[in-house]
C-alpha positions as CSV (number, residue, x, y, z in Angstrom):
1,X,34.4,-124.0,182.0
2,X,34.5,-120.7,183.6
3,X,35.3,-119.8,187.5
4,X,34.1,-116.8,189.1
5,X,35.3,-115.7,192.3
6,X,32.2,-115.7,195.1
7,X,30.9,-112.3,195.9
8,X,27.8,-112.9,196.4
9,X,24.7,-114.3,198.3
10,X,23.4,-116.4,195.5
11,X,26.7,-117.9,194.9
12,X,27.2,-118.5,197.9
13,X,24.2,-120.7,198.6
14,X,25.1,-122.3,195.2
15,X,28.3,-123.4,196.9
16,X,26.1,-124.7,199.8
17,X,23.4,-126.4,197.6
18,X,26.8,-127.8,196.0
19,X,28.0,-129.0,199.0
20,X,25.5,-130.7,200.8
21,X,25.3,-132.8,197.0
22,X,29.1,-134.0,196.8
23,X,29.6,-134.1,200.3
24,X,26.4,-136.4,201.1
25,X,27.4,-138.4,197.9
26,X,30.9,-139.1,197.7
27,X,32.0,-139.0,201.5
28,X,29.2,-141.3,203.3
29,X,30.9,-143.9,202.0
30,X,34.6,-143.0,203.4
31,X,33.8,-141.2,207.0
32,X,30.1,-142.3,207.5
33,X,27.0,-139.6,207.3
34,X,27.5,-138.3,211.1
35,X,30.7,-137.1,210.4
36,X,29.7,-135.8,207.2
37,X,26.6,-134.0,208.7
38,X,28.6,-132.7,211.3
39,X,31.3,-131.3,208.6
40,X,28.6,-129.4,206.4
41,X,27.0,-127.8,209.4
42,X,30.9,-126.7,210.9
43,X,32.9,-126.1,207.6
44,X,30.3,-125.6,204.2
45,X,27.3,-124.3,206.3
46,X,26.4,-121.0,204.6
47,X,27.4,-119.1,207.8
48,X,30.6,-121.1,208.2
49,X,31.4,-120.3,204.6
50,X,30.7,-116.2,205.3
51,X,33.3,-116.4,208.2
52,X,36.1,-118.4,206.0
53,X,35.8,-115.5,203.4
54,X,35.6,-112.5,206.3
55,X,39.4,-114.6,207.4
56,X,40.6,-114.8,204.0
57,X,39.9,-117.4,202.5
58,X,38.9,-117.2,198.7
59,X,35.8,-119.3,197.1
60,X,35.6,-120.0,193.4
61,X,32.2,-121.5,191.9
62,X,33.5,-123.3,188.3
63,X,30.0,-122.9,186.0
64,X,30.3,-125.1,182.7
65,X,27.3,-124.2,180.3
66,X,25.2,-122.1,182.7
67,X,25.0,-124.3,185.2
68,X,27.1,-124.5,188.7
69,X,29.5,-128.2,188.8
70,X,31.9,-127.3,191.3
71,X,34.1,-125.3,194.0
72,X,37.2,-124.5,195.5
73,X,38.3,-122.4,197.9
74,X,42.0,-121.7,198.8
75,X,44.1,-119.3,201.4
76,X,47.0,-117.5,200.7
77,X,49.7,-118.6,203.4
78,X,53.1,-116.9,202.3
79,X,54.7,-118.5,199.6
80,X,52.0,-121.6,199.8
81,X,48.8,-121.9,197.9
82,X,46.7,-124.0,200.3
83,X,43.6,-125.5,198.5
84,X,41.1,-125.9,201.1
85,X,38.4,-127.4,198.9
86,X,38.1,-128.8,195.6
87,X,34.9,-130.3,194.7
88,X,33.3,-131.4,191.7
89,X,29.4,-133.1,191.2
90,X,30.3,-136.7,190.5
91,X,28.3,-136.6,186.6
92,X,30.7,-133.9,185.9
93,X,34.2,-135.5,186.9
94,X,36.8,-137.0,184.5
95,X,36.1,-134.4,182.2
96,X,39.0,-132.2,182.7
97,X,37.4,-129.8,184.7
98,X,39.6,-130.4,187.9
99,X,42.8,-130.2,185.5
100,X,41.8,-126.9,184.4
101,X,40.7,-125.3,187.9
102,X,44.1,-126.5,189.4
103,X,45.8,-124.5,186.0
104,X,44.1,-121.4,187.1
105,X,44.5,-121.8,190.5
106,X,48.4,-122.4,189.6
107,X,48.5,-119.1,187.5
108,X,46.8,-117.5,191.0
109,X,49.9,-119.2,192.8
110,X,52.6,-117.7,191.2
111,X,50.5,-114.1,190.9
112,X,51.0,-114.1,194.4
113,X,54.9,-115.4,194.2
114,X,53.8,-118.5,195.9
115,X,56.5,-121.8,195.4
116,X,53.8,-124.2,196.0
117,X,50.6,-125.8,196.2
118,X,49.3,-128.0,199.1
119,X,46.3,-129.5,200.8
120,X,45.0,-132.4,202.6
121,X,43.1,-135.6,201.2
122,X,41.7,-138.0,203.4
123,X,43.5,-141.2,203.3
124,X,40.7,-143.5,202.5
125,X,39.9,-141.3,199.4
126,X,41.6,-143.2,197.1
127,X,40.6,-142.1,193.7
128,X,41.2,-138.3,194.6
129,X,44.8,-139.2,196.0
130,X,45.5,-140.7,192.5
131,X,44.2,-137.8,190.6
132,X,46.0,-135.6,192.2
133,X,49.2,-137.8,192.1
134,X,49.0,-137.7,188.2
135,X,48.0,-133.5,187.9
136,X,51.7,-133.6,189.8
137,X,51.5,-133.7,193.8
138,X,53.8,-135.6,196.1
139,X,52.3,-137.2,199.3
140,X,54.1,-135.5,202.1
141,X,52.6,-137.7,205.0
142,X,50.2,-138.2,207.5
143,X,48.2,-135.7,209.0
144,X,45.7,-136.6,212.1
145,X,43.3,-133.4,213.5
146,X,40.9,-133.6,216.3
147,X,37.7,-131.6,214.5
148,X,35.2,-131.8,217.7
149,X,32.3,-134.0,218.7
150,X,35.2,-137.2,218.4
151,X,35.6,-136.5,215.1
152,X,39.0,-136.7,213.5
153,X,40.3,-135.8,209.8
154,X,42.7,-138.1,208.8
155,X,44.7,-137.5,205.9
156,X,47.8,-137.1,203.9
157,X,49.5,-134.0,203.3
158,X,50.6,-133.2,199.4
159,X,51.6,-130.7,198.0
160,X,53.1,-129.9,194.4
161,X,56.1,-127.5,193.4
162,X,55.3,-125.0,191.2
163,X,59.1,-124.8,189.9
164,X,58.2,-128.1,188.1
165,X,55.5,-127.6,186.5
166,X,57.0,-128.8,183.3
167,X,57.4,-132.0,184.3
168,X,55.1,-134.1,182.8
169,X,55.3,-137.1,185.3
């Protein structure tokens, strides 16, 4: 699997295409499709995704033979890696494609003398919280955010240490 850093129009409405796919699939189920349409049109709309990058934040599209599976996007925030997405197409998960995005995405965290990696996982996403549990991140608590339109995001903080990486836990 390679990832390639997004720098251009056609990845960037491969991230979208990629989006509206996982998102309608895999989150329906946990927040509902209102909240999910309302979330693709705020946070993965192409235009939404063109102001994230103009602030900062970096995209990566993962491409496994030739063809696009996956995305992440993180932001730099002193020394914190803060993984914004991370999103794979369901027929391409428990492959170890996740495993080796968060590698590279560690090796970007200590380029940058980053300590850590967090982000946020809602809590009804059970499978994801486990998955990242075993690639090494603690569950720091509860977070609750007011995204607009009475929508809220409500999920768990976690975050893993980069000076433990060894640990196989």
């Amino acid at each position: 699997m390679l990832l390639f850093k997004v720098t251009d129009e056609g990845q960037l409405e491969t991230i979208v295409e990629l989006a509206n796919i996982i998102w309608y699939e895999h989150f329906i189920p946990i927040i509902g499709k209102a909240q999910v349409d309302y979330m693709l049109e705020n946070f993965q709309s192409k235009e939404s995704i063109t102001k994230q990058i103009q602030n900062g934040v970096i995209y990566f599209l993962m491409i496994e033979n030739s063809k696009a599976i996956g995305y992440a996007a993180i932001t730099l925030m002193g020394s914190e890696l803060f993984l914004n997405k991370f999103y794979i197409l369901s027929d391409e998960r428990n492959k170890g494609f996740g495993r080796q995005t968060l590698s590279f995405l560690e090796e970007v965290a200590r380029g940058q003398d980053c300590d850590k990696i967090s982000l946020t996982v809602n809590k009804n996403n059970c499978k994801t919280i486990k998955a990242y549990q075993t690639m090494g991140f603690s569950n720091l608590g509860s977070i609750v955010l007011d995204i607009g339109e009475d929508f809220i995001m409500d999920d768990y903080k976690m975050e893993k240490k980069l000076n433990s990486l060894e640990q196989n836990d």
